[in-house]
Structures are given as structure tokens and as C-alpha cells.
N, C-alpha and C positions, 0 to 999 in steps of 0.2 A: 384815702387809701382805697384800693382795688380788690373787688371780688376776686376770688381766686379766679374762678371762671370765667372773667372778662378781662382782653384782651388791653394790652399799655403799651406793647412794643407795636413797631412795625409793621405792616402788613407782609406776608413772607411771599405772595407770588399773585399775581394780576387777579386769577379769580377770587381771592380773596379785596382786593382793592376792587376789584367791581362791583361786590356785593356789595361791598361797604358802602359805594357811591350810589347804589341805585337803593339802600335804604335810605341815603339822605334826597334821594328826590320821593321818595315814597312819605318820607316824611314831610317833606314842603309840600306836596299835594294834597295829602288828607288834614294839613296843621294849618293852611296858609289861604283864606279867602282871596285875598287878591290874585295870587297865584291861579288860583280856579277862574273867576273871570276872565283872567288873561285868556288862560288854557281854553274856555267858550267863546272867546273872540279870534285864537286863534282858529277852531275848527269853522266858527262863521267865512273866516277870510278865506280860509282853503277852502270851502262851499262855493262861493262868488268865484273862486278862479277857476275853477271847475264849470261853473255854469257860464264863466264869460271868454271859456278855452282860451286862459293868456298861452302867448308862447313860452321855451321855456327857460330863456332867459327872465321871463318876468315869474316864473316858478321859484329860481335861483333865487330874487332880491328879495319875494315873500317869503320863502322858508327861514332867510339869512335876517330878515327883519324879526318872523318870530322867534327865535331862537335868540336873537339880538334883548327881547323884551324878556325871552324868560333868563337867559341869565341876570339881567340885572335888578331883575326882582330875587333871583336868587341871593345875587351879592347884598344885596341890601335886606334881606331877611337875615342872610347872616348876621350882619352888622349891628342889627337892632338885638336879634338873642347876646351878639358877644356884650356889647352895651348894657344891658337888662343883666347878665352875668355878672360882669364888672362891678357897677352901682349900684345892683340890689332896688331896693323896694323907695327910694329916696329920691328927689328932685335932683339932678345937675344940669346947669345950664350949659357947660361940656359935653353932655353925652345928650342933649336936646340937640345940639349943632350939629352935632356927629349926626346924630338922625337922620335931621333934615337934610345936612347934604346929603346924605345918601338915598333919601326919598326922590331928593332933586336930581340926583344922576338916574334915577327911574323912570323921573317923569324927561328927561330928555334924550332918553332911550327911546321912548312912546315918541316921542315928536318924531325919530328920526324914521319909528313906522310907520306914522302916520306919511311922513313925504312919500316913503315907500310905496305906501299904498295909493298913494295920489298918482305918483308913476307909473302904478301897474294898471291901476284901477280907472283912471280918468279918460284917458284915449278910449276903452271898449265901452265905455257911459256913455260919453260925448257919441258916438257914431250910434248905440242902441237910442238915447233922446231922438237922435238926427233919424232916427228910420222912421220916427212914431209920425 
């Protein structure tokens, strides 16, 4: 049953749906360790493209790779709370699978910024090596 004072319908108009969406990243932020290191590797990468001036085309494929990593640490934060809602405080080998895929769509998320960064990052190495 519902507080009176807490909201079941609808959201009635966009600033109300925004709020709503920027406490649920407010909440992944301050709730979600991985989350956080993501978020410190991503200010690292944006550091590196800044000191190795990619063009900005390779600006594009870095912001689109992290953003790439953080929603799928999102979806899968979700996934694990609905799961952990679901089955409660008990073992299922069902909601173990659930998991893990969804861990594993994370970690192939990461791989696909790691190529990213390989693309952005590897040419401006290779010629800074080549200057030394």
C-alpha cells in the first residue's frame, strides 16, 4: 500500500519525469561502487584526450563509448535490484544466470570501450613512443 504522499500514478509533465530520472542516477552514484570507478576511468580517459588533443571525431567515439559503459552498468544494476526484489534473501540458480548475464553484457560493453580506446588512443602513443 502507498503513502499518501507518495506518488503511484504517472508522472504528469517532463519536469516531473526528470526529477524522477536524475534521482535514479543520483541514486546509482552514491549506491553503486562499480559505478564510481567506471565514472574515475571515465574522467581519466577524458584527461588523456585532452592532453593527447584527439580530433573530434575521436571526442565523438570516447564520450559515445562512455556513456556506452555507463548505461550498461546501469541496466544491470537494475537487473540485479529487480532479481534481489524478486527472490528475496534465498539462493536461485535462475536469478544467479540472470545475473551473470547481465554482468556479461557489462563486461562486453567494457570491451567494446576498450577497442574504442584503442582507436582513439593508439595512433597519438604510437607517434608520442616514436618522438622519444
Amino acid at each position: 500500500m502507498a503513502l499518501p504522499d507518495k506518488q503511484i500514478g504517472k508522472n504528469k509533465h517532463f519536469i516531473q519525469s526528470a526529477r524522477h530520472a536524475l534521482d535514479g542516477l543520483r541514486v546509482f552514484f552514491v549506491d553503486e561502487n562499480n559505478f564510481k570507478r567506471e565514472f574515475t576511468s571515465a574522467a581519466l580517459v577524458i584527461i588523456a584526450g585532452i592532453w593527447l588533443k584527439v580530433p573530434p571525431f575521436s571526442w565523438f567515439v570516447l564520450i559515445l563509448a562512455i556513456l556506452l559503459v555507463f548505461l550498461g552498468e546501469l541496466l544491470n544494476t537494475i537487473v540485479e535490484n529487480l532479481v534481489d526484489f524478486i527472490i528475496g534473501e534465498h539462493y536461485d540458480l535462475r536469478a544467479k544466470k540472470i545475473k551473470d548475464m547481465s554482468a556479461g553484457a557489462v563486461l562486453l560493453v567494457s570491451l567494446i570501450a576498450v577497442v574504442a580506446g584503442v582507436y582513439v588512443f593508439g595512433p597519438p602513443l604510437l607517434d608520442l613512443l616514436r618522438s622519444w
